[in-house]
TORKE-158505 format. One record per residue (C-alpha): residue number from 1; z, x, y. Coordinates in steps of 0.1 Angstrom, whole numbers, plus 2048, in hexadecimal, padded with zeros to 3 digits. Each point is the difference from the previous one (the first is absolute). Layout:
+-----+-----+-----+-----+
!   i !   z !   x !   y !
+-----+-----+-----+-----+
! NUM !   Z !   X !   Y !
...
+-----+-----+-----+-----+
***
This chain:
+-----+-----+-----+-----+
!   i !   z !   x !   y !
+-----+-----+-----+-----+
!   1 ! 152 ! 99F ! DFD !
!   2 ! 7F9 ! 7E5 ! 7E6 !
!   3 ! 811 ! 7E9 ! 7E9 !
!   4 ! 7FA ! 802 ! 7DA !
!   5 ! 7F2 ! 822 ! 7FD !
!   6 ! 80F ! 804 ! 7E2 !
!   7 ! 80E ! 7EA ! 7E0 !
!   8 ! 811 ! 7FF ! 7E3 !
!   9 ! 7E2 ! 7FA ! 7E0 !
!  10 ! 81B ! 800 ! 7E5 !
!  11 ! 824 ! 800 ! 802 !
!  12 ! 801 ! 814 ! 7E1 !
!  13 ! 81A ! 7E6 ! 7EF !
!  14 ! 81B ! 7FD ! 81B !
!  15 ! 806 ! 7DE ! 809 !
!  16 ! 805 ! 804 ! 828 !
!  17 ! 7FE ! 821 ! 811 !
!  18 ! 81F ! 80C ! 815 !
!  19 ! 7FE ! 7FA ! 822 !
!  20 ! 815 ! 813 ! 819 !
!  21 ! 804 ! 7FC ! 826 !
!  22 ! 7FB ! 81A ! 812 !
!  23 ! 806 ! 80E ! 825 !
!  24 ! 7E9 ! 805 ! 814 !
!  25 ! 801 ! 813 ! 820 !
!  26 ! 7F7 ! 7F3 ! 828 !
!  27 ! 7DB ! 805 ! 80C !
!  28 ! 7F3 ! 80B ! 7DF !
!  29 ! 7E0 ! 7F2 ! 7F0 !
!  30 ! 804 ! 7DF ! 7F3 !
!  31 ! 7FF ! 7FE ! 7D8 !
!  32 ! 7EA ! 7E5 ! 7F3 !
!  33 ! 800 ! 7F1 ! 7DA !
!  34 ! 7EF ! 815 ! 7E9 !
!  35 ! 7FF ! 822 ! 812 !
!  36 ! 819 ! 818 ! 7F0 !
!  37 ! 81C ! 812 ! 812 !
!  38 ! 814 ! 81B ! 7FD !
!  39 ! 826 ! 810 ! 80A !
!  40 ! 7FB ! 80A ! 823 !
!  41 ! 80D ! 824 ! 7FA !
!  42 ! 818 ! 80D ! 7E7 !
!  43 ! 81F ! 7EE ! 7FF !
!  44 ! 7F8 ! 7EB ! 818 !
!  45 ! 804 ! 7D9 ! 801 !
!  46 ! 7DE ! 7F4 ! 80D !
!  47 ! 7DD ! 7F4 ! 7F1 !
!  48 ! 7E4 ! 80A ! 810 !
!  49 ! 7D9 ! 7FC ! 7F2 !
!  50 ! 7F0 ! 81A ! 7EB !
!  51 ! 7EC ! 818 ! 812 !
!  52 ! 7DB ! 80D ! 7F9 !
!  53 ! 802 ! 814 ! 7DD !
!  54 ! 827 ! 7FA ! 7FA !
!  55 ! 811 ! 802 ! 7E2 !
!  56 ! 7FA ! 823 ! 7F4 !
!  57 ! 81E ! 808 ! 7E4 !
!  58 ! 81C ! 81A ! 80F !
!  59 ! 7F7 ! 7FC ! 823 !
!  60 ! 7FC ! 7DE ! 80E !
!  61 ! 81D ! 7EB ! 805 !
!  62 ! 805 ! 7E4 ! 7E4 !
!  63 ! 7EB ! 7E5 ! 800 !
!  64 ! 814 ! 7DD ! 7FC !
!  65 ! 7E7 ! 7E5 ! 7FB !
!  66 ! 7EA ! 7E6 ! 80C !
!  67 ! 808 ! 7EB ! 820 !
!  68 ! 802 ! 7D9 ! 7F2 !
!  69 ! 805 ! 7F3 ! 826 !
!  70 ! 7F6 ! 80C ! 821 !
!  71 ! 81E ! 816 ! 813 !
!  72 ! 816 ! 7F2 ! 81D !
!  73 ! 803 ! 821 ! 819 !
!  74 ! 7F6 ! 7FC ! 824 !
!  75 ! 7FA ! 81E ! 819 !
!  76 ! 823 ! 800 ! 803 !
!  77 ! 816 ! 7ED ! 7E7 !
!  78 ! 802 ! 80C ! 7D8 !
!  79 ! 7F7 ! 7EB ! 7EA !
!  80 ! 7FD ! 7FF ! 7DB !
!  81 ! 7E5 ! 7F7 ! 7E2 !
!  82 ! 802 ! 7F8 ! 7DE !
!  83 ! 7EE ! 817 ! 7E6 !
!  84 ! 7F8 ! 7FC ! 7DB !
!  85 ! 80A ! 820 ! 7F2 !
!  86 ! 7E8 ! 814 ! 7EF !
!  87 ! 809 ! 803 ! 7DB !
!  88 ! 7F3 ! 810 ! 7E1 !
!  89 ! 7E4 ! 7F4 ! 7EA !
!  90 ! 7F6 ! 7E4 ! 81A !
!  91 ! 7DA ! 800 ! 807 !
!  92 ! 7F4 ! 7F9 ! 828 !
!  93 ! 7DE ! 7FB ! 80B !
!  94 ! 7EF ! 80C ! 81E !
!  95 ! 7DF ! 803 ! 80C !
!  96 ! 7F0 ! 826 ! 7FC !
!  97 ! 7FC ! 812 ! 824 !
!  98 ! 7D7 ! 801 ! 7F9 !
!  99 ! 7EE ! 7E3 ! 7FF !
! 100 ! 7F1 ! 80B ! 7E3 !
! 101 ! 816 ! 812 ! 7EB !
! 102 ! 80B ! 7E7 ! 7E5 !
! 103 ! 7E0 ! 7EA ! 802 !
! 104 ! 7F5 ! 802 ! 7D9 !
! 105 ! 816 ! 806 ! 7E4 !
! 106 ! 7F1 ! 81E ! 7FA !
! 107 ! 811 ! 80B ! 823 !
! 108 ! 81F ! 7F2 ! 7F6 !
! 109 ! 801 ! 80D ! 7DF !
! 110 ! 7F7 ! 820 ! 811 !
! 111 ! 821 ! 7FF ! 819 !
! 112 ! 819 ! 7F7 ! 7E6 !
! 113 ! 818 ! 819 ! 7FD !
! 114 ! 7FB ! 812 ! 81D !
! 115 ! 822 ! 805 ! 81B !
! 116 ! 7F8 ! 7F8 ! 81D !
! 117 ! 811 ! 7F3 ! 826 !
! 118 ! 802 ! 7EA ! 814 !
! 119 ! 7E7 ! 7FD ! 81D !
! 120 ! 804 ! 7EB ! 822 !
! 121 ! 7E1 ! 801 ! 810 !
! 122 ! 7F5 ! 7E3 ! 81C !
! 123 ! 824 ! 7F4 ! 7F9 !
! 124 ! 7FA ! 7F5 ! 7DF !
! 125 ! 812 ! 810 ! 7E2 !
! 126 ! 7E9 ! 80D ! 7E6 !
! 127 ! 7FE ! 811 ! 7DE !
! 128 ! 7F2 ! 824 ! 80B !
! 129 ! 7EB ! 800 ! 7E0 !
! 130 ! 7EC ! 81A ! 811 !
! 131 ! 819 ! 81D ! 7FC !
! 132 ! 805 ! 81C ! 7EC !
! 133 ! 818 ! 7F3 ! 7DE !
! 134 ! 81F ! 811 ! 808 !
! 135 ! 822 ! 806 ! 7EA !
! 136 ! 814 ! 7F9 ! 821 !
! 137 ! 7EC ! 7E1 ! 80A !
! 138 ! 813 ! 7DD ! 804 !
! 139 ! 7E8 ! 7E8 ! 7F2 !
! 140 ! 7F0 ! 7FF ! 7DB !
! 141 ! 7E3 ! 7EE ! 7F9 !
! 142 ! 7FF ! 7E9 ! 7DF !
! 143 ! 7E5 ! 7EA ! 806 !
! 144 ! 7EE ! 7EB ! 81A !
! 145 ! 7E7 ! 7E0 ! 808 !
! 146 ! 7DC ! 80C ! 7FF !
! 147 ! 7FA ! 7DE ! 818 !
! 148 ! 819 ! 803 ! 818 !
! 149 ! 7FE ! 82A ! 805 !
! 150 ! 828 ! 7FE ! 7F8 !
! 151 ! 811 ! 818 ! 7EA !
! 152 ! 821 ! 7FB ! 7EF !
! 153 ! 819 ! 81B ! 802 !
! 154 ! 824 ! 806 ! 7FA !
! 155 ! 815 ! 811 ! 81A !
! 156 ! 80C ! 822 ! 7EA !
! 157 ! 829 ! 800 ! 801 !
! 158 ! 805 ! 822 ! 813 !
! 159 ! 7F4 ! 7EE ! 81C !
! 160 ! 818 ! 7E7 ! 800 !
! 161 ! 826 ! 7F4 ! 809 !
! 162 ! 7FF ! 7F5 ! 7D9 !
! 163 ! 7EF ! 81D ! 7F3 !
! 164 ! 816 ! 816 ! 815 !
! 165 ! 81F ! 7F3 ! 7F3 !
! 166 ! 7F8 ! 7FE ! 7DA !
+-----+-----+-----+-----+
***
């Protein structure tokens, strides 16, 4: 996959962002900065990347944050990466999973609001701005960059490690 899918636009007034390290498990997919990652299974103490349209409230497993380095697992050893946990009220950016879908600021004016998740197609992580708005989805749109397709989003706390503990 790629490095620096996705990245904090505002820090919403936090100083630094906590980072935790976090275990990763033998001849899993390597994590690379920017792509977010998720508890392996419940209770369990391994990161593993996001898959294709995670984060839907109630049934995926928690969400932890962003990747800030790339993770040290080989095929056979465990390793570990550090993640920048998602918190509330911090704004990330992301380009939209169309090529055209956040082009004008009509567009973008147009997807603000809407909850939506994540997409990983061609091994790049997305903004799945074409899906249906959904109550249970991870991601909500607040605004965007007409000139770079992104859109900025907040990761919705009942898809999170934070959001599930508050």
């Amino acid at each position: 996959m790629s490095a620096g899918d996705i990245y904090v636009k505002d820090p919403a007034g936090y100083n630094t962002l906590p980072v935790v390290t976090w275990n990763t498990l033998a001849n899993t997919t390597v994590i690379n900065p920017g792509e977010p990652v998720k508890v392996a299974a419940a209770g369990c103490k391994y990161a593993i990347v996001l898959a294709d349209g995670d984060g839907v409230i109630g049934t995926t497993v928690a969400c932890i944050g962003l990747a800030t380095k790339i993770s040290n697992q080989t095929t056979t050893v465990n390793g570990t990466v550090d993640v920048q946990l998602f918190m509330p009220g911090v704004i990330y950016a992301g380009k939209a999973k169309s090529s055209t879908a956040a082009t004008t600021v009509q567009k973008i004016q147009d997807l603000m609001g809407k909850r939506v998740p994540w997409d990983l197609t061609s091994s790049v992580f997305t903004v799945d701005t074409a899906a249906a708005d959904n109550a249970n989805n991870a991601l909500l749109i607040v605004g965007g960059n007409y000139l770079s397709n992104e859109v900025y989003f907040m990761v919705r706390p009942g898809t999170t490690l934070i959001g599930n503990l508050l």
